[in-house]
NUMARLO-201326 format. One line per 4 residues: their letters; for each residue x negated, y negated, z of N, C-alpha, C. Coordinates in steps of 0.02 Angstrom, whole numbers. Layout:
N
A) X/Y/Z/X/Y/Z/X/Y/Z; ...;
***
This chain:
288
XXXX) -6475/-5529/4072/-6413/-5510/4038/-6404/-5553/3975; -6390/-5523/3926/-6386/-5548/3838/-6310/-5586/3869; -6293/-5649/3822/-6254/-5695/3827/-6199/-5639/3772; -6197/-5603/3756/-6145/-5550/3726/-6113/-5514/3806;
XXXX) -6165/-5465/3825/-6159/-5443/3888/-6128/-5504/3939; -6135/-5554/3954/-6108/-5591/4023/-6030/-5589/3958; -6032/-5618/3901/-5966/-5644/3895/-5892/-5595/3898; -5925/-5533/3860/-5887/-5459/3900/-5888/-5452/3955;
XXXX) -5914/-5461/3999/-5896/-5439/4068/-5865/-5512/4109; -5868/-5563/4085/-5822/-5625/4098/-5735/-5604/4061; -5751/-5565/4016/-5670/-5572/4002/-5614/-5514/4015; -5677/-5447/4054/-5629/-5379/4091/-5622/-5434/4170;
XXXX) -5662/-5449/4173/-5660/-5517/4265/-5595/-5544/4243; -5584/-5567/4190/-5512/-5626/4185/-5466/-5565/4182; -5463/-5526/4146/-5408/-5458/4140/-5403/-5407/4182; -5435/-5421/4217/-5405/-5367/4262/-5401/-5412/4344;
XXXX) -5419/-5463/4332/-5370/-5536/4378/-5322/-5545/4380; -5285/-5530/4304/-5240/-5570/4269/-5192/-5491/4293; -5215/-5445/4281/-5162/-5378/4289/-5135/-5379/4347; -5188/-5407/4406/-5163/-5405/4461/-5125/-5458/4488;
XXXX) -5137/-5502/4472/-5079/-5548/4496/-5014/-5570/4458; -5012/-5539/4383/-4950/-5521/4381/-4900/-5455/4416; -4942/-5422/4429/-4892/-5372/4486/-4857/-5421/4554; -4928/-5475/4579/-4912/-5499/4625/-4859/-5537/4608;
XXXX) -4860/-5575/4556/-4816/-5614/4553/-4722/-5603/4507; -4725/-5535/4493/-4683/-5510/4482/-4632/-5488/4537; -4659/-5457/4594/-4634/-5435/4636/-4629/-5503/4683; -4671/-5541/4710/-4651/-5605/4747/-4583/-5628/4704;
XXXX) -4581/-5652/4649/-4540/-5669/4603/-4456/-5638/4619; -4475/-5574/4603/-4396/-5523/4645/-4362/-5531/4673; -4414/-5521/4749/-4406/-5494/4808/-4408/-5581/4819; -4408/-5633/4809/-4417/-5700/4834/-4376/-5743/4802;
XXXX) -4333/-5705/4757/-4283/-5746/4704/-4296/-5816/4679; -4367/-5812/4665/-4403/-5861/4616/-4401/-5862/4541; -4376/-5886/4494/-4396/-5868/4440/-4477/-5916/4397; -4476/-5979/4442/-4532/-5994/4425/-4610/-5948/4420;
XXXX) -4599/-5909/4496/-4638/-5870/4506/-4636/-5799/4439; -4582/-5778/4419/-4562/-5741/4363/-4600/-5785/4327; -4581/-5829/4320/-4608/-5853/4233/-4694/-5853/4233; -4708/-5867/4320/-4788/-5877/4307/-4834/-5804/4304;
XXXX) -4789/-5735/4304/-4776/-5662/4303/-4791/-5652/4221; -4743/-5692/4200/-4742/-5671/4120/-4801/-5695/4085; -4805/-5762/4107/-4903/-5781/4063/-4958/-5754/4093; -4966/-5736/4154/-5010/-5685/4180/-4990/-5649/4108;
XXXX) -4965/-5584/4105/-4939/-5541/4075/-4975/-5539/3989; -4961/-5596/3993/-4969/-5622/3903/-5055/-5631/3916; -5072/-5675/3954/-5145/-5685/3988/-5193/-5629/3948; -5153/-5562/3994/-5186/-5493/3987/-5194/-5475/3907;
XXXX) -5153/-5487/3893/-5163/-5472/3807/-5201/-5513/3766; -5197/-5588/3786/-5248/-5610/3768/-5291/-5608/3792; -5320/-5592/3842/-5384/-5561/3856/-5422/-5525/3813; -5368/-5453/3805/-5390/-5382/3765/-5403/-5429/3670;
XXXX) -5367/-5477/3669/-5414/-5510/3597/-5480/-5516/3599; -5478/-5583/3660/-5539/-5610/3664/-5602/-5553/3662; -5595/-5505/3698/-5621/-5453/3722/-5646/-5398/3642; -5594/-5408/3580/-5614/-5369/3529/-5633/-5421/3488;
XXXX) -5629/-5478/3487/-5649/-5556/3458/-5715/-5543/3471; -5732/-5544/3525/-5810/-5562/3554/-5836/-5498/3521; -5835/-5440/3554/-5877/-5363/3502/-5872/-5394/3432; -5828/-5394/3383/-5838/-5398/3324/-5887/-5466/3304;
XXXX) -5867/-5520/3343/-5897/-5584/3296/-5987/-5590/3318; -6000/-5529/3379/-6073/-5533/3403/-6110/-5470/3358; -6055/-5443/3330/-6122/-5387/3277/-6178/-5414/3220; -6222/-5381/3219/-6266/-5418/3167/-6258/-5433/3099;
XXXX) -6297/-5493/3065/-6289/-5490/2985/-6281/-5460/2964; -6244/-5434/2905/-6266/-5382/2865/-6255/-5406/2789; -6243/-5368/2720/-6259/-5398/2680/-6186/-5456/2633; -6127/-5417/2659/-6078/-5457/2654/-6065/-5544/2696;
XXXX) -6123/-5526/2784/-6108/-5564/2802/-6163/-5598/2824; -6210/-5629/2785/-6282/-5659/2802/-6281/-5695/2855; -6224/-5742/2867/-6226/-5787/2918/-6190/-5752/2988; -6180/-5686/2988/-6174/-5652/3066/-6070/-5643/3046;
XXXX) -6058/-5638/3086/-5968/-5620/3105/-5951/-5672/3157; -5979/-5726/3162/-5963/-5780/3217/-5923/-5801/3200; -5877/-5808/3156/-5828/-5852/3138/-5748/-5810/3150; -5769/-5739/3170/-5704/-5704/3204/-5689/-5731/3297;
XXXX) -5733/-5763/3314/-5709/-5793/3382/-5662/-5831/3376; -5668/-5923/3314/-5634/-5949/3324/-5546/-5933/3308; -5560/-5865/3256/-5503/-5856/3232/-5466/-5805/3274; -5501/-5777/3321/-5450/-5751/3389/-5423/-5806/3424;
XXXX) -5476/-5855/3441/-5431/-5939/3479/-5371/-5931/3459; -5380/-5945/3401/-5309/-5948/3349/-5242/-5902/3390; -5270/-5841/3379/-5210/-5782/3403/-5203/-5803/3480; -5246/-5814/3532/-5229/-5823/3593/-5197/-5880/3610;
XXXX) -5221/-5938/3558/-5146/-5995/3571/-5072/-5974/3554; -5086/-5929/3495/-5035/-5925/3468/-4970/-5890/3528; -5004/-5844/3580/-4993/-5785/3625/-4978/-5872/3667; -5001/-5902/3704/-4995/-5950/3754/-4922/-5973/3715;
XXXX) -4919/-6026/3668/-4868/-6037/3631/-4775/-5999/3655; -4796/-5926/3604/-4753/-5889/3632/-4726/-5879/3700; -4784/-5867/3734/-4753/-5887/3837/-4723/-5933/3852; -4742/-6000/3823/-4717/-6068/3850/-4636/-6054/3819;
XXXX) -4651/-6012/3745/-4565/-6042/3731/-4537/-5984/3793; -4553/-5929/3798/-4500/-5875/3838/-4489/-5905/3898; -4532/-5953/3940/-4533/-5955/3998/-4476/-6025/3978; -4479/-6068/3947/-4427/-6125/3941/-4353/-6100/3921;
XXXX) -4362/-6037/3881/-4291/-6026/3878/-4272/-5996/3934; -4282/-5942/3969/-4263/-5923/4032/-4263/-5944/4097; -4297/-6022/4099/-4291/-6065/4149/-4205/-6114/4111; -4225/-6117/4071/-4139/-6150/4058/-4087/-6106/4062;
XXXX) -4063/-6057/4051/-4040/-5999/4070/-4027/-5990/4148; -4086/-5998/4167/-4082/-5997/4259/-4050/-6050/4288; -4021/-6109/4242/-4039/-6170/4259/-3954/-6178/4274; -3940/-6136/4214/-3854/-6133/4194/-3826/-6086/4230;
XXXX) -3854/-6057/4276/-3831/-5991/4328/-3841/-6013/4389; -3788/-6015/4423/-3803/-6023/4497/-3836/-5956/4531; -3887/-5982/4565/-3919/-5932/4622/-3946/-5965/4688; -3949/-5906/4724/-3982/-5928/4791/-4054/-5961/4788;
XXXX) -4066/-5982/4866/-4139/-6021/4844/-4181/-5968/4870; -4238/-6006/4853/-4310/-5962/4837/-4328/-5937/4913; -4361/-5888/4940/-4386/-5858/4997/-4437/-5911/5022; -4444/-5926/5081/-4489/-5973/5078/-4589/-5939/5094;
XXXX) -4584/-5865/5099/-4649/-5807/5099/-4675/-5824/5023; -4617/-5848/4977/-4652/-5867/4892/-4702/-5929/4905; -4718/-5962/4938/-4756/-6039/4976/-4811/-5986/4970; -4816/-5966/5004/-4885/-5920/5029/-4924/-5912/4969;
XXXX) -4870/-5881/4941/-4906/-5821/4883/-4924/-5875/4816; -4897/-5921/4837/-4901/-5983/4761/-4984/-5996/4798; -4996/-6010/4841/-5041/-6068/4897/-5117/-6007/4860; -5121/-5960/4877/-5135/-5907/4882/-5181/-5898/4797;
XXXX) -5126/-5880/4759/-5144/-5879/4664/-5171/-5954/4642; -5145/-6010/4668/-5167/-6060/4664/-5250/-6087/4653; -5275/-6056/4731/-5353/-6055/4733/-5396/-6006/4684; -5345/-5929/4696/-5412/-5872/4642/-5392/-5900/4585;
XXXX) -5340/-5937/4535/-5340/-5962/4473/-5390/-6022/4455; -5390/-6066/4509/-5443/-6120/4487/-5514/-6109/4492; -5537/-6056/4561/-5579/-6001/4540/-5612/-5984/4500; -5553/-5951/4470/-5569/-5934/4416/-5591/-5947/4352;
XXXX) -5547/-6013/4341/-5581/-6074/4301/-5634/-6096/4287; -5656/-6107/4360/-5726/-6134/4378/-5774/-6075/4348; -5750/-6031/4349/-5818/-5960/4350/-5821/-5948/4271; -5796/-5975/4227/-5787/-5932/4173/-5775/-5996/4109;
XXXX) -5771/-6064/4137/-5756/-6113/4105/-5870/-6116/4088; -5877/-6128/4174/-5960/-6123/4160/-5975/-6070/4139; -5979/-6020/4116/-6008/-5969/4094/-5992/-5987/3997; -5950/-6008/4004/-5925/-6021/3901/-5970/-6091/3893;
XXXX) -5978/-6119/3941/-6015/-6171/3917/-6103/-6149/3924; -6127/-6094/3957/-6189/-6080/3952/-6193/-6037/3886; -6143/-6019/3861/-6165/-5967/3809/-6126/-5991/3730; -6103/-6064/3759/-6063/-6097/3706/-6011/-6058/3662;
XXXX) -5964/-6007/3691/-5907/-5991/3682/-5855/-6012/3670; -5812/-6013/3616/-5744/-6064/3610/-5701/-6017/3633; -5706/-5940/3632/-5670/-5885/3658/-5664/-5909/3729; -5724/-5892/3763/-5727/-5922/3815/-5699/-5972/3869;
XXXX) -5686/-6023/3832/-5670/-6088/3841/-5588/-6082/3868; -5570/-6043/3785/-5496/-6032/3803/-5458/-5984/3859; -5513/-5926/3877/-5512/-5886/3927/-5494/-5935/3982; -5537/-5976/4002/-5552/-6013/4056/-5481/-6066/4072;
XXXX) -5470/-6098/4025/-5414/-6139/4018/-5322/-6102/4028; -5326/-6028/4013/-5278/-5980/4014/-5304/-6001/4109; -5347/-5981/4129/-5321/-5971/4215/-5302/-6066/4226; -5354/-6115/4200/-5315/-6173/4216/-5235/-6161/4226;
XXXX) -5215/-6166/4156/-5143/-6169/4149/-5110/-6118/4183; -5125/-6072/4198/-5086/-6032/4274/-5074/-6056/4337; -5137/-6097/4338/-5169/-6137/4402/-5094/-6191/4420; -5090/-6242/4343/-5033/-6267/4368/-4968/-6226/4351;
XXXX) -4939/-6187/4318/-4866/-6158/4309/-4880/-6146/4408; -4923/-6127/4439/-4922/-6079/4505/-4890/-6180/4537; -4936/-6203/4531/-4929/-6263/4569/-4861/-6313/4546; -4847/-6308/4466/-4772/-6326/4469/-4733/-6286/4511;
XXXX) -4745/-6222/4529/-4687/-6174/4559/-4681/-6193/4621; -4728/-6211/4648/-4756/-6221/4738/-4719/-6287/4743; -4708/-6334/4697/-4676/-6407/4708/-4611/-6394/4712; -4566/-6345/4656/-4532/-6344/4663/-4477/-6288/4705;
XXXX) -4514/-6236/4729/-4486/-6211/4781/-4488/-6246/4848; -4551/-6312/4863/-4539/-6334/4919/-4475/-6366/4923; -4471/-6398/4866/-4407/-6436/4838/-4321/-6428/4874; -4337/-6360/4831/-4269/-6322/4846/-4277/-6302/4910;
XXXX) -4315/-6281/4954/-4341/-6260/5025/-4294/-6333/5077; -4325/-6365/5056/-4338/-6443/5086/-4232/-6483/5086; -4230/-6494/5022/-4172/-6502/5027/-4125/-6447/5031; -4109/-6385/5027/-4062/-6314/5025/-4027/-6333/4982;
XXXX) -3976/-6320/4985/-3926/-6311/4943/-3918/-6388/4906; -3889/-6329/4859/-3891/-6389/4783/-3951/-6412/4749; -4002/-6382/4773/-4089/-6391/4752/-4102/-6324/4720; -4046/-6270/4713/-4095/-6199/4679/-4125/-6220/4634;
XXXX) -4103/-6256/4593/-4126/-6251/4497/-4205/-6303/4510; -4233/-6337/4579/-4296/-6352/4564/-4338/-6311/4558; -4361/-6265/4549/-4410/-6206/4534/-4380/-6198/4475; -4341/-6175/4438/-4337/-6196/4344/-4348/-6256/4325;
XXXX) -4332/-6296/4366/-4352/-6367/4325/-4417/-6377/4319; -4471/-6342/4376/-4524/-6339/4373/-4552/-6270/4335; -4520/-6241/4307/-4559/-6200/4251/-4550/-6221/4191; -4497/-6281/4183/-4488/-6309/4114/-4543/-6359/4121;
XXXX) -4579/-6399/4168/-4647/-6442/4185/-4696/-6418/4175; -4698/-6328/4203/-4769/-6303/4179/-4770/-6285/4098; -4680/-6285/4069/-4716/-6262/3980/-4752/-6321/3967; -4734/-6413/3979/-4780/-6454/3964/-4834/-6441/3955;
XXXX) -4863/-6443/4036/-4943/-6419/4036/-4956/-6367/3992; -4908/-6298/3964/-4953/-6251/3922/-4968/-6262/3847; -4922/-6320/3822/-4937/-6331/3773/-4987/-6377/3750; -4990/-6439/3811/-5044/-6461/3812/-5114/-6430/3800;
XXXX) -5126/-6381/3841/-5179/-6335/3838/-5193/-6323/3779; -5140/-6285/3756/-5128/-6242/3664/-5193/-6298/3643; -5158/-6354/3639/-5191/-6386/3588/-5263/-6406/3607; -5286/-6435/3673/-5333/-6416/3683/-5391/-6373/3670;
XXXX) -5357/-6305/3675/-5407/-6256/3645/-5409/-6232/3564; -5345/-6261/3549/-5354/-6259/3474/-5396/-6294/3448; -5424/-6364/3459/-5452/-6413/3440/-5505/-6406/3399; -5542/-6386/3461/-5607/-6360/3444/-5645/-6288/3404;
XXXX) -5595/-6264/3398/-5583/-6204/3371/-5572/-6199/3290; -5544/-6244/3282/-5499/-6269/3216/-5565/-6338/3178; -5613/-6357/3245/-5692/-6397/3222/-5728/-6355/3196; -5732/-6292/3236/-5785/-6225/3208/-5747/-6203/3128;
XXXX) -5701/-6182/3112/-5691/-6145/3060/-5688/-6191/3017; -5683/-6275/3043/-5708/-6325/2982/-5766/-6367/2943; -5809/-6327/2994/-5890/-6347/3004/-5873/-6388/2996; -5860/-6432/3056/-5879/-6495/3093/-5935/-6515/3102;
XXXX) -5980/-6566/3087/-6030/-6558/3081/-6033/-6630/3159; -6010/-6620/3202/-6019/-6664/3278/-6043/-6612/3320; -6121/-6615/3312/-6167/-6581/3367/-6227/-6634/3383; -6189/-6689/3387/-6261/-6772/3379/-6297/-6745/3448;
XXXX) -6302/-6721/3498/-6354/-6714/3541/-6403/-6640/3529; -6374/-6605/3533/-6394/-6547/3469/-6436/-6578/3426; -6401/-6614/3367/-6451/-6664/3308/-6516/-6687/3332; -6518/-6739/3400/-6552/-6755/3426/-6628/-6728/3450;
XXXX) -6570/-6662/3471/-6634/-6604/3513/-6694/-6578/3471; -6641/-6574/3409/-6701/-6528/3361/-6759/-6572/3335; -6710/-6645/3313/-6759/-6690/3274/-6844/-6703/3313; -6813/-6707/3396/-6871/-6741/3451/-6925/-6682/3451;
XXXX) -6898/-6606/3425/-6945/-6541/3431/-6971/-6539/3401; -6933/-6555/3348/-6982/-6542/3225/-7049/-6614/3240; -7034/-6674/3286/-7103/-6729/3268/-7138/-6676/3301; -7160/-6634/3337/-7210/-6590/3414/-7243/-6555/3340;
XXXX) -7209/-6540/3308/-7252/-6502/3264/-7292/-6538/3239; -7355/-6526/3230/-7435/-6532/3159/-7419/-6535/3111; -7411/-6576/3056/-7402/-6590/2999/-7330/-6617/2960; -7273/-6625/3043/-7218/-6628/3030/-7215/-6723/3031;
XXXX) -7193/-6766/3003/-7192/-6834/3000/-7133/-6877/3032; -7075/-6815/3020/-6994/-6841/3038/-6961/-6805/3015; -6909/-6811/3014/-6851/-6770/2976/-6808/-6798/2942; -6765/-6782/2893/-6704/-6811/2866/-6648/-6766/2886;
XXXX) -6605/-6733/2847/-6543/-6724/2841/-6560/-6669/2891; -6507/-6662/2945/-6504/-6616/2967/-6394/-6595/2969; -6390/-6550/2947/-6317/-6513/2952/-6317/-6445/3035; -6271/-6455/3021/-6263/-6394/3084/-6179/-6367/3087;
XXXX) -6184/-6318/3081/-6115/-6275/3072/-6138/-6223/3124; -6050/-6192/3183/-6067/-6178/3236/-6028/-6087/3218; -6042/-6027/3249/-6003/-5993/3218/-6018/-5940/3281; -5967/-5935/3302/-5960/-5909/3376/-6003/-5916/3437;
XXXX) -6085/-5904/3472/-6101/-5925/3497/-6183/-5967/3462; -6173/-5945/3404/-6239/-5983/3374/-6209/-6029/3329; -6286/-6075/3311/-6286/-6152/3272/-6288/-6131/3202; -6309/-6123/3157/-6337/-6131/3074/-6345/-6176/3069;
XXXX) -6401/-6201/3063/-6449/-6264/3048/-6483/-6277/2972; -6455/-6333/2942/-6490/-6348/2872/-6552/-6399/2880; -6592/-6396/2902/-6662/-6456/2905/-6702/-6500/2874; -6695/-6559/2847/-6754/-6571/2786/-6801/-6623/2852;
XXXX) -6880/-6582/2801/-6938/-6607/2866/-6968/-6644/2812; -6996/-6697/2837/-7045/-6732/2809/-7125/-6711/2810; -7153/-6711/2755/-7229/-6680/2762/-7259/-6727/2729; -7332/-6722/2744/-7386/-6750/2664/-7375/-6744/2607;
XXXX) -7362/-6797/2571/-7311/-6746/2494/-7393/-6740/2449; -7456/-6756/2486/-7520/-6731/2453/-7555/-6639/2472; -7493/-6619/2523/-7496/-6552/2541/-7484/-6511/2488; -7519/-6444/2474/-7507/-6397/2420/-7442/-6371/2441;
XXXX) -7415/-6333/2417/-7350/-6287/2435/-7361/-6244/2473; -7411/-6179/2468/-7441/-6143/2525/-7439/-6195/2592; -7470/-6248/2598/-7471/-6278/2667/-7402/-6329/2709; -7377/-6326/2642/-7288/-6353/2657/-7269/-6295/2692;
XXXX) -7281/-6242/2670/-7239/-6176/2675/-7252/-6158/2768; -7318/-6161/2765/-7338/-6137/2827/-7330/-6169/2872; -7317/-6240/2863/-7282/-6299/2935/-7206/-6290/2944; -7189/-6271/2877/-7095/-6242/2901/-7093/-6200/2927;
XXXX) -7120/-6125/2931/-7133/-6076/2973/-7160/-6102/3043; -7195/-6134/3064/-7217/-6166/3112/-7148/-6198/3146; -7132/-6255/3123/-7075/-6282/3120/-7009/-6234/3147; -7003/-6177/3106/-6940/-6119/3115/-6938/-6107/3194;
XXXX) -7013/-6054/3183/-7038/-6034/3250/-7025/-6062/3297; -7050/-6144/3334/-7045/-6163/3371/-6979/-6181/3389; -6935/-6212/3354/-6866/-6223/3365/-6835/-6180/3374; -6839/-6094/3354/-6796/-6056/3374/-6820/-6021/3445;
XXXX) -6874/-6030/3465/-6911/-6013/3528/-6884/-6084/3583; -6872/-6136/3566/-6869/-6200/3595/-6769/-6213/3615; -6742/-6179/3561/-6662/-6182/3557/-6648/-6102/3533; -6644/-6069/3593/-6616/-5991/3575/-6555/-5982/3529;
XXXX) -6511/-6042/3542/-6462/-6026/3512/-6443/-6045/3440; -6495/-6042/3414/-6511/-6076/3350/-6508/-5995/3296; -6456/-6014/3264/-6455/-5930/3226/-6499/-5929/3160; -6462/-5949/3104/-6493/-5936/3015/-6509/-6019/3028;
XXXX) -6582/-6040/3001/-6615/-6084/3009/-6634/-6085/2956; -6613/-6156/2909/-6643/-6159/2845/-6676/-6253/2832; -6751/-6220/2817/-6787/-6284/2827/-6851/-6315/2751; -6807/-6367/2725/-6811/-6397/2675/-6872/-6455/2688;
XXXX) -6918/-6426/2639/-6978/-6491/2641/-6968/-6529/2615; -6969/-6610/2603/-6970/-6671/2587/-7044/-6704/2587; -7060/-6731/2534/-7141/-6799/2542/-7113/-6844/2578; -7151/-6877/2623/-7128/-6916/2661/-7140/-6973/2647;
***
């Protein structure tokens, strides 16, 4: 399976996860007079839509070069990141204003069948994490990444909710408003995240040039080559799941040009056979 192929079918897996347990957690939410559980309803919800980015992010930024765009469309991943924090963002504020709102309204306490159903979303969210956090890191996805981190941060809004319905469970009355107080705890965690996945996202569209083990990898491959001496400058700019690599190799500077020529081809070859994920490869001879 092409690392295009797994990363589409990693992100209908998160969306149509995400569809379903906002039903679940809409209706627990109701029928359980939770609103934490509501609020963790509504970023599911938002989840789904950012999904359907990531999901037109990934098709567009994996189509091939063409002549406007020599270096590929990789650089539309990091700028969906962008839109799907932006979507997380937005949740955290709806879910903080309507937990204060809840906060200023007296209501009954939470069902204690909402325990279950928190206990329950808890495990398929971190799950989920696990399944899709490794998969962005095999195919070096920042889309990905943020996919993965969207079920984190569900993981805890579910587990702020579970603290604080025991809360209110535990002490009764005069404890309703702990399950809002704990959805105003999980916007913490979501913004935390935000930035998290912005980070790195906001490294790609600045060609960041911090890929030192990367650096490493290539330099230890370019000595394997015949006629190669060392290397100098190496750059690397990252643009959705591939590198762009700038190379300067050291040669015989008593080599003709024809035979410079033919150790950089050598050189190309092997490194892009040696590091698949190595996209537009540009490799500069130097006398050594």
């Amino acid at each position: 399976m092409t690392n295009k192929n797994l990363a589409i079918r990693t992100v209908i897996f998160s969306m149509l996860g995400n569809v379903a347990l906002a039903t679940i957690k809409f209706l627990a939410g109701i029928f359980g007079n939770s609103y934490a559980l509501i609020a963790d309803g509504i970023e599911s919800v938002v989840d789904v839509f950012a999904s359907i980015l990531v999901l037109v992010g990934l098709r567009y930024a994996n189509r091939p070069a063409d002549e406007n765009h020599p270096y590929g469309h990789g650089k539309a991943e990091p700028l969906i990141t962008f839109l799907v924090v932006a979507f997380l963002i937005v949740s955290a504020a709806t879910i903080a204003y309507q937990a204060i709102q809840h906060i200023r309204i007296p209501h009954a306490l939470p069902e204690s069948f909402t325990l279950w159903v928190l206990a329950a979303i808890i495990i398929w969210k971190e799950s989920s994490y696990q399944i899709v956090i490794r998969r962005s890191k095999k195919i070096n996805s920042d889309s990905l990444k943020a996919e993965a981190w969207h079920h984190r941060s569900d993981a805890i809004t579910s587990i702020a909710a579970f603290i604080g319905i025991s809360i209110a469970l535990y002490f009764g009355e005069g404890f309703e408003v702990a399950d809002d107080y704990a959805a105003l705890v999980a916007v913490i965690f979501i913004v935390y995240n935000c930035y998290k996945i912005f980070r790195p996202a906001l490294s790609e569209v600045m060609d960041e040039n911090n890929h030192e083990e990367l650096i490493e990898k290539i330099r230890a491959i370019a000595i394997e080559v015949k006629g190669v001496k060392g290397t100098e400058k190496c750059f690397i700019r990252k643009a959705g799941m591939d590198y762009h690599v700038d190379l300067h190799a050291l040669v015989d500077g008593d080599l003709t040009v024809k035979e410079g020529h033919r150790i950089s081809h050598l050189l190309k070859d092997k490194l892009q056979k040696e590091i698949p994920e190595i996209g537009h490869l540009l490799i500069h001879i130097e006398p050594y």
